[in-house]
N, C-alpha and C positions, 0 to 999 in steps of 0.2 A: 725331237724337235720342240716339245712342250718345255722342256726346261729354259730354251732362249727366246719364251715369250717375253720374259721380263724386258727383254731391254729395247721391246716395241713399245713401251707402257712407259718407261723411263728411257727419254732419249739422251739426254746429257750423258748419260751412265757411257752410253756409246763415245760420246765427246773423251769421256776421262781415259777411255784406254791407249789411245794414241799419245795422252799427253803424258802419260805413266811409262810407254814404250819409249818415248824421245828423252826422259828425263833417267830410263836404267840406260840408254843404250849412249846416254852423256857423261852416266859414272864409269864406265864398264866400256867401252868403245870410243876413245875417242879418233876424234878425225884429224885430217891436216888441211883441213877446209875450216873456214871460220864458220859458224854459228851466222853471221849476220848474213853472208852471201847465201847460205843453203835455205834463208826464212824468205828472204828477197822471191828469190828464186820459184819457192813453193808459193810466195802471194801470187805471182804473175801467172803458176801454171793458174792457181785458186781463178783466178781473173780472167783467163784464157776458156776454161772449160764452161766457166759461168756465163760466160757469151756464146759459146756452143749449144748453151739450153735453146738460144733462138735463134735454132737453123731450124730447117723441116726433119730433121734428124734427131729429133728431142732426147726419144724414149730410145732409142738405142745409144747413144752416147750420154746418157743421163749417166753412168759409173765414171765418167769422170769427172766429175764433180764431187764424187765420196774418195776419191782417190785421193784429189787436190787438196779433200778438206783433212784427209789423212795426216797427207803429207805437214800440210801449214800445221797439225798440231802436234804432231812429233818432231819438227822441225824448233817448234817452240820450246817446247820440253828441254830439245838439246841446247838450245840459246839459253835458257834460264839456267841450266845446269852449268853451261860454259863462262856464263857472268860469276856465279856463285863460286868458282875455281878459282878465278879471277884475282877476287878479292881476296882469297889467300896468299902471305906473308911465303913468298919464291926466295929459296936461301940462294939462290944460282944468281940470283940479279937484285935481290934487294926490293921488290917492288910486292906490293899488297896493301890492306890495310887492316887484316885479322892475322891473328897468329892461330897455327893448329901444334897443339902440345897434345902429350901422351906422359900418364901418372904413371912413372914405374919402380916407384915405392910409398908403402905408408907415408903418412906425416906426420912430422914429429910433434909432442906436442911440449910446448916453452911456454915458462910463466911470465907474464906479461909485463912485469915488472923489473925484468932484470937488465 
């Protein structure tokens, strides 16, 4: 248990792994749910549970709030990852605005003058 003192000490560090899990599991898993609905979604629980803090039920329903805030950041991760897709050059419909190419041979090399 002494080795995950650290990350009482540095809390953001906790923030970055949910945003690191939503941003592999956006290259590696995608959905057939959009990105914008699943972040919607995760703010309102975020907003639901944070109003829960002020029942008489605090400290018992205080985890979801770490849930919420889970969720809002892997939720984010997969929205970033899903924009970034996005913007790649779709040979099926024409639509992007970067091309993704792949080197698969040296290049030659021509005198500049001819």
């Amino acid at each position: 248990m002494e080795s995950f003192m650290f990350l009482h000490r540095m809390p953001f560090v906790r923030l970055l792994f949910p945003l690191l899990f939503g941003i592999v599991c956006g290259m590696y898993c995608p959905l057939f749910v959009h990105g914008d609905v699943l972040f919607l979604v995760s703010l309102l629980l975020l907003f639901l549970s944070f109003l829960l803090t002020f029942t008489k039920k605090k400290y018992s329903l205080n985890w979801t709030f770490g849930v919420s805030l889970f969720l809002v950041l892997m939720n984010l991760g997969y929205l970033l990852v899903e924009r970034e897709m996005s913007m790649l050059w779709n040979p099926r419909n024409g639509t992007g605005k970067l091309f993704l190419s792949e080197i698969v041979d040296i290049p030659e090399e021509k005198s500049f003058y001819n």
